[in-house]
SEDO-260723 format. One record per residue (C-alpha): x, y, z; residue in three letters; residue number from 1. Coordinates in steps of 0.2 Angstrom, whole numbers, plus 5000, padded with zeros to 4 digits. Example, Ala and Ser with C-alpha at 12.3 -4.5 7.8 and 13.67 -1.06 7.14 Angstrom:
BEGIN
5062:4978:5039:ALA:1
5068:4995:5036:SER:2
//
This chain:
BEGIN
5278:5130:5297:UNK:1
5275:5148:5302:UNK:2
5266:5145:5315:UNK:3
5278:5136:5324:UNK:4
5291:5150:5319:UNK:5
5278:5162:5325:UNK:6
5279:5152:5345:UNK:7
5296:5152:5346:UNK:8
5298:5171:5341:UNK:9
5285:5174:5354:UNK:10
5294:5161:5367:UNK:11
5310:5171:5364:UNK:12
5304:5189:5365:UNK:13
5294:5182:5383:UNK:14
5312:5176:5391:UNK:15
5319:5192:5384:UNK:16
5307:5202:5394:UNK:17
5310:5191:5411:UNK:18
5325:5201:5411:UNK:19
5320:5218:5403:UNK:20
5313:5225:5419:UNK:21
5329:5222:5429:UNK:22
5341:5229:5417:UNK:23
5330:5243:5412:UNK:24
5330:5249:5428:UNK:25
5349:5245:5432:UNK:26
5355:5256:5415:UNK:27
5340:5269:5419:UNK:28
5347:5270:5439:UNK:29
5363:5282:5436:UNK:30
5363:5299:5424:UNK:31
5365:5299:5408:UNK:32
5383:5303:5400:UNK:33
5388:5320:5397:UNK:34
5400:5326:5384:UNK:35
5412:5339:5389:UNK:36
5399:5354:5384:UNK:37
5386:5346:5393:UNK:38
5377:5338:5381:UNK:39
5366:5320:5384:UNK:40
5377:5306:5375:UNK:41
5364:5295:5366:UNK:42
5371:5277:5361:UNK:43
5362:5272:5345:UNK:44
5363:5258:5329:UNK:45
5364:5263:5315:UNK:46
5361:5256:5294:UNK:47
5378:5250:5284:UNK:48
5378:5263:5268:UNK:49
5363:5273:5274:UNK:50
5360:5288:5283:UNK:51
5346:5286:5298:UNK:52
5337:5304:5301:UNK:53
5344:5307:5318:UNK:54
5362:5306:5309:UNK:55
5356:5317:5295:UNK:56
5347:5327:5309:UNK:57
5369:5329:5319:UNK:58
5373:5335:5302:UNK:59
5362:5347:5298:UNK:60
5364:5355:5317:UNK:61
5345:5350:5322:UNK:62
5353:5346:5337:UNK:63
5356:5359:5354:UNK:64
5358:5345:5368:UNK:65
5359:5329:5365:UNK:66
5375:5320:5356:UNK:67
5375:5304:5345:UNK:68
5387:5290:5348:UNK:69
5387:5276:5336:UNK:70
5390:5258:5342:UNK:71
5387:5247:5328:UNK:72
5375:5243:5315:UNK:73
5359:5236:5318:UNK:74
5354:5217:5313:UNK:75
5337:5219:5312:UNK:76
5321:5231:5318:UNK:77
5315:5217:5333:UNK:78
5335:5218:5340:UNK:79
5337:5237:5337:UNK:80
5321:5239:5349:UNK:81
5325:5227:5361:UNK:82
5342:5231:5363:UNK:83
5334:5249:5367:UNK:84
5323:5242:5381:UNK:85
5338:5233:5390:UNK:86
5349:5248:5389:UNK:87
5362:5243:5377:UNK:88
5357:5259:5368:UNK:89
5347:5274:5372:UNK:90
5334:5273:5356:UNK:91
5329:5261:5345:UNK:92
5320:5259:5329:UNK:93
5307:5246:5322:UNK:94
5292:5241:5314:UNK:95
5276:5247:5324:UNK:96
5270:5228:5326:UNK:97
5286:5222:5333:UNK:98
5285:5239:5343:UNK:99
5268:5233:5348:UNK:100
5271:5214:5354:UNK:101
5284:5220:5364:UNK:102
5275:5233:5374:UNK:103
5263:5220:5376:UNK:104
5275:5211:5384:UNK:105
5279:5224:5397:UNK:106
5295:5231:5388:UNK:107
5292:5251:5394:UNK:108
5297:5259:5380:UNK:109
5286:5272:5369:UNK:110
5286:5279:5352:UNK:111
5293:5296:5349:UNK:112
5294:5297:5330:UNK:113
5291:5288:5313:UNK:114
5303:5285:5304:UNK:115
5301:5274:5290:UNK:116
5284:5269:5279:UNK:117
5278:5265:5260:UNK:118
5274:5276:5246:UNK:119
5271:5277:5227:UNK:120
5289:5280:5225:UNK:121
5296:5270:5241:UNK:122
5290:5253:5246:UNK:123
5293:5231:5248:UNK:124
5285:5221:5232:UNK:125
5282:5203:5234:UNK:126
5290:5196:5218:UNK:127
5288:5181:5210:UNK:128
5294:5175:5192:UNK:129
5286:5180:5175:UNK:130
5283:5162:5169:UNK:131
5276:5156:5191:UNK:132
5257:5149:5190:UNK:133
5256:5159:5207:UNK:134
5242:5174:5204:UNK:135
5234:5174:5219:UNK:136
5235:5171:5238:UNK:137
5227:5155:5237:UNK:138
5241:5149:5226:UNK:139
5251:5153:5241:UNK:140
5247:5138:5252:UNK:141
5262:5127:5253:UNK:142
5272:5137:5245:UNK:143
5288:5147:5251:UNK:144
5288:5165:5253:UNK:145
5308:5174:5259:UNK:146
5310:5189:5268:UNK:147
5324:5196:5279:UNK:148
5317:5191:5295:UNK:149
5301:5184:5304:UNK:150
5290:5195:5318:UNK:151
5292:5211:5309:UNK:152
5285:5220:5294:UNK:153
5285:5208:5282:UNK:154
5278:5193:5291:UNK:155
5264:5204:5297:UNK:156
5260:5211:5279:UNK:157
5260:5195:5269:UNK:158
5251:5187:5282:UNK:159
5237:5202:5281:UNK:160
5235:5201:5263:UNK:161
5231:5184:5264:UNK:162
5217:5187:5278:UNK:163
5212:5201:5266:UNK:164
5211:5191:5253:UNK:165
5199:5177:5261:UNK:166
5212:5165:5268:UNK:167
5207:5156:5284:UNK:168
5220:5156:5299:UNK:169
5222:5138:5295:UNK:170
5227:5140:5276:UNK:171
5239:5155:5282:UNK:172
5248:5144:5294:UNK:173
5253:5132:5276:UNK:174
5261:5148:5269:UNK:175
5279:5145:5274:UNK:176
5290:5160:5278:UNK:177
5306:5159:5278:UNK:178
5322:5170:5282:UNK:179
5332:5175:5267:UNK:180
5345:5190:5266:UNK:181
5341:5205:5257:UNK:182
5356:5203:5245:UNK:183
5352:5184:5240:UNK:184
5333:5185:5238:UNK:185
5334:5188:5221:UNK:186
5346:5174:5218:UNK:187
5336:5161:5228:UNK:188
5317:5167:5220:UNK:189
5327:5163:5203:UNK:190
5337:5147:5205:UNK:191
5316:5143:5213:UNK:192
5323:5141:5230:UNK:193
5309:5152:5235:UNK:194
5291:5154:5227:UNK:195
5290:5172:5232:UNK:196
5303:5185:5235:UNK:197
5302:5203:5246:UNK:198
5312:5216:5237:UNK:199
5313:5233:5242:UNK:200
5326:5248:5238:UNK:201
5341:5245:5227:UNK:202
5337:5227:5228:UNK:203
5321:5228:5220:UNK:204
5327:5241:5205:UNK:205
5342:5231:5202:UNK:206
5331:5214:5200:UNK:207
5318:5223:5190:UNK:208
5333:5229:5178:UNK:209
5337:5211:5176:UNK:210
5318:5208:5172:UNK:211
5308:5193:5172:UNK:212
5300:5195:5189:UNK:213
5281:5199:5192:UNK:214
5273:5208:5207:UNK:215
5261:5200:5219:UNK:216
5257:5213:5227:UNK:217
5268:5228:5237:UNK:218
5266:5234:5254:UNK:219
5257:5254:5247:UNK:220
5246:5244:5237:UNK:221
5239:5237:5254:UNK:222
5239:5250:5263:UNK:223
5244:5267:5253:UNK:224
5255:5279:5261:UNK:225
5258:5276:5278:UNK:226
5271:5276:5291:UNK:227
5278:5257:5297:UNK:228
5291:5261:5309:UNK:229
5296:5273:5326:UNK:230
5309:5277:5335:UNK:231
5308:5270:5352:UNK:232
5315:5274:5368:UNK:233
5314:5268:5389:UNK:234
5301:5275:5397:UNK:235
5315:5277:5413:UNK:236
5326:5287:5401:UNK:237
5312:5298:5395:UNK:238
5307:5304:5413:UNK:239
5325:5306:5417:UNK:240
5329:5314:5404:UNK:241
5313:5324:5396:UNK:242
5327:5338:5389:UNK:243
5336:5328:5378:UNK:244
5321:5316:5372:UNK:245
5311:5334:5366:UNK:246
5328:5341:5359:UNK:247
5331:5322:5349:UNK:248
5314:5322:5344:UNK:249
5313:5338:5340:UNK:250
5329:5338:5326:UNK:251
5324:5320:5320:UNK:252
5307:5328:5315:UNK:253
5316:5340:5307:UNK:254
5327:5331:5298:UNK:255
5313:5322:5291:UNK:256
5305:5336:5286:UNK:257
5320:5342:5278:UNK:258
5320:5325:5268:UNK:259
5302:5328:5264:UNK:260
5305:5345:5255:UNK:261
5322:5345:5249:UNK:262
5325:5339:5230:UNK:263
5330:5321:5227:UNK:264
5346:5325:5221:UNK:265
5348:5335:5236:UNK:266
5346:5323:5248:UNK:267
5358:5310:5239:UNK:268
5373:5322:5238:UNK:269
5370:5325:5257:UNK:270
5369:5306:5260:UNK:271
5384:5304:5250:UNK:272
5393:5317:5260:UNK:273
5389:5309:5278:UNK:274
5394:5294:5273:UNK:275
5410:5298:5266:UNK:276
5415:5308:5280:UNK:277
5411:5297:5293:UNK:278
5423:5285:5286:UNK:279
5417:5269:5290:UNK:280
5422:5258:5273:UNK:281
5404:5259:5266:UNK:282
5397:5258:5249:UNK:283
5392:5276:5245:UNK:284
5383:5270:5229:UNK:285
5366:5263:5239:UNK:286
5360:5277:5242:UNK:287
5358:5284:5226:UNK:288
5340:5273:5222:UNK:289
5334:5283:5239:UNK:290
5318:5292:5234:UNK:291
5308:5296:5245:UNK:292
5308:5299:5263:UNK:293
5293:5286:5265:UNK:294
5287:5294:5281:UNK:295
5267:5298:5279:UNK:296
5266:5312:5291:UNK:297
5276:5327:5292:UNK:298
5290:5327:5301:UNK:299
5285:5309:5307:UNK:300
5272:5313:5317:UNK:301
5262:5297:5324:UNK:302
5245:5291:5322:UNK:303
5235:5283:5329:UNK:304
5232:5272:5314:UNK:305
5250:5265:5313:UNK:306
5247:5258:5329:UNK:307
5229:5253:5329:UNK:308
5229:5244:5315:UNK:309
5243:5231:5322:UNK:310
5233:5231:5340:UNK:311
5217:5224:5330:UNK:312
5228:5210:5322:UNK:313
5236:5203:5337:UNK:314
5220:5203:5344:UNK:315
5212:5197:5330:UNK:316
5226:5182:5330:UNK:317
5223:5176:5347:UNK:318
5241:5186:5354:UNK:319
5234:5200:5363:UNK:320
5218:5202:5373:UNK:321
5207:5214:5369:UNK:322
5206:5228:5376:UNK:323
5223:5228:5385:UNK:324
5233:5241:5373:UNK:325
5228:5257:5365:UNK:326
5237:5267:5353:UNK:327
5241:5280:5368:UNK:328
5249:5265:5377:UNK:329
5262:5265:5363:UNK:330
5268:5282:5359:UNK:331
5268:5301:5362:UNK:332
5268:5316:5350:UNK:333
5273:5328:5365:UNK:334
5291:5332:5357:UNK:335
5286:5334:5339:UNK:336
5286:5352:5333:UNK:337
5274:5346:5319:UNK:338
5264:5339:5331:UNK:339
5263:5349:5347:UNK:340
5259:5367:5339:UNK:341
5279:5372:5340:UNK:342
5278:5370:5320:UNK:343
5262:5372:5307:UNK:344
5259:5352:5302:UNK:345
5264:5357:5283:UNK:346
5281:5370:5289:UNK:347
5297:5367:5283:UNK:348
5313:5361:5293:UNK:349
5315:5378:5302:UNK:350
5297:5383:5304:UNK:351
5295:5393:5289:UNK:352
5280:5387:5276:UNK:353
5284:5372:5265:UNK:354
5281:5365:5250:UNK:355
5280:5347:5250:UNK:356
5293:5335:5239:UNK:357
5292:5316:5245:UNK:358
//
């Protein structure tokens, strides 16, 4: 049950961090890699058939000192991070409860940038079928609900919508959630392997064009527009390197800004492009049910809201004692132009007024 899911996630994210510290500090001990025009190397992972922002941000030329270098693809938000805090990569990205439990842990990594969230126009539905007796959250207990992972964004929404919606800790723990890949959600909520599906993206619109699905309830109906994810990196690589971190930060924000204001249309053409060109045997077709950038601040400026809100539920659920993080424990707006006065809050990508186009 999800509970004892929820142990061993927390078990296994414990032993990771027994060895965080040490190879933290061992990856963090020597200076970062140069390329040969002396630019800071930043390992990364990135999204099969998508464009993260500090990619868009290389190809735009947001970038002055600092130098991407892809390693892979990432498996899931909770790996990206903690790959970030053991020094297999220089930043990571993830959803701001995972973020959260891991800081909480002692992982010394902090926040720099949002980078993904929910609006009217982007966001995860919780589907189940037309003809399903399930209306509400109480129909929920004992029944099955599949997302793409557990201990990140959808496990902590689903199981805050049924604490809003009066469920008692004890009928949540009879919700079952279980792991189901993006591409066979659909499948499995029809063939009634699941009672509930999570669909988001081209995944969601391609099921909805087939019909005979229903919404729960999404994500932006819970919680409106607001930003779900940041991009974190080690708190060792940030002091040693507080040049490359501003100038990363700095051209993501950007990036995202420039995703905020362009045109749709606009940004799937340059997605199109980046993809192509990087020649990595994608499907360049994805990204055409991109919509909006998602991110609730401009320029992805952080709140401290997206962070608060997942400190009060970890206390609230016995995993985090009160009192022990705040929201300036967990991340930094120092870098971002739309934050730190470099930039108006509602300026375009280069600083001149903008007019905005989620």
């Amino acid at each position: 049950m999800i509970r004892t899911r929820l142990v061993r996630t927390l078990a296994a994210a414990t032993a990771l961090l027994s060895v965080t510290g040490l190879t933290a500090a061992c990856s963090g001990a020597g200076q970062a890699e140069k390329t040969a025009d002396g630019r800071t190397v930043l390992r990364y992972e990135g999204t099969s058939s998508q464009v993260v922002y500090p990619e868009l941000a290389a190809d735009l030329g947001y970038f002055d000192k600092v130098s991407l270098e892809w390693i892979g693809d990432q498996t899931s938000g909770p790996q990206s991070i903690q790959n970030a805090a053991t020094g297999e990569t220089e930043f990571g990205g993830a959803f701001n409860g995972a973020i959260t439990k891991l800081a909480a842990g002692g992982a010394p990594i902090t926040s720099v940038v949002g980078y993904y969230g929910s609006d009217a126009e982007t966001f995860n539905g919780y589907y189940v079928l037309d003809g399903s007796p399930i209306r509400s959250a109480r129909d929920l207990i004992g029944k099955k609900v599949g997302m793409n992972t557990l201990g990140a964004h959808h496990e902590f929404v689903v199981r805050e919508w049924l604490a809003r919606e009066g469920l008692t800790p004890d009928e949540i723990a009879q919700v079952e959630l279980i792991v189901v890949p993006p591409v066979n959600t659909e499948q499995a909520l029809r063939q009634g392997q699941i009672d509930v599906g999570t669909l988001g993206s081209v995944f969601r619109d391609s099921a909805l064009e087939r019909g005979g699905l229903r919404p729960l309830f999404t994500d932006e109906s819970l919680f409106g527009a607001f930003t779900y994810g940041d991009i974190v990196f080690r708190d060792d690589f940030i002091e040693r390197n507080r040049d490359a971190v501003a100038d990363f930060v700095q051209g993501t924000a950007r990036a995202i800004r420039w995703a905020q204001t362009q045109p749709r249309d606009v940004v799937i053409d340059r997605y199109r492009t980046i993809i192509t060109e990087r020649g990595r045997n994608e499907n360049i077709d994805l990204v055409g049910y991109w919509k909006s950038s998602s991110v609730a601040q401009p320029g992805g400026a952080i709140s401290d809201e997206e962070f608060s809100l997942w400190i009060d539920w970890l206390v609230r659920n016995g995993e985090l004692e009160a009192g022990a993080l705040t929201p300036q424990d967990l991340y930094t707006n120092e870098f971002n132009p739309y934050a730190n006065g470099t930039y108006a809050p509602d300026a375009g990508p280069d600083g001149e007024p903008g007019e905005e186009n989620r």
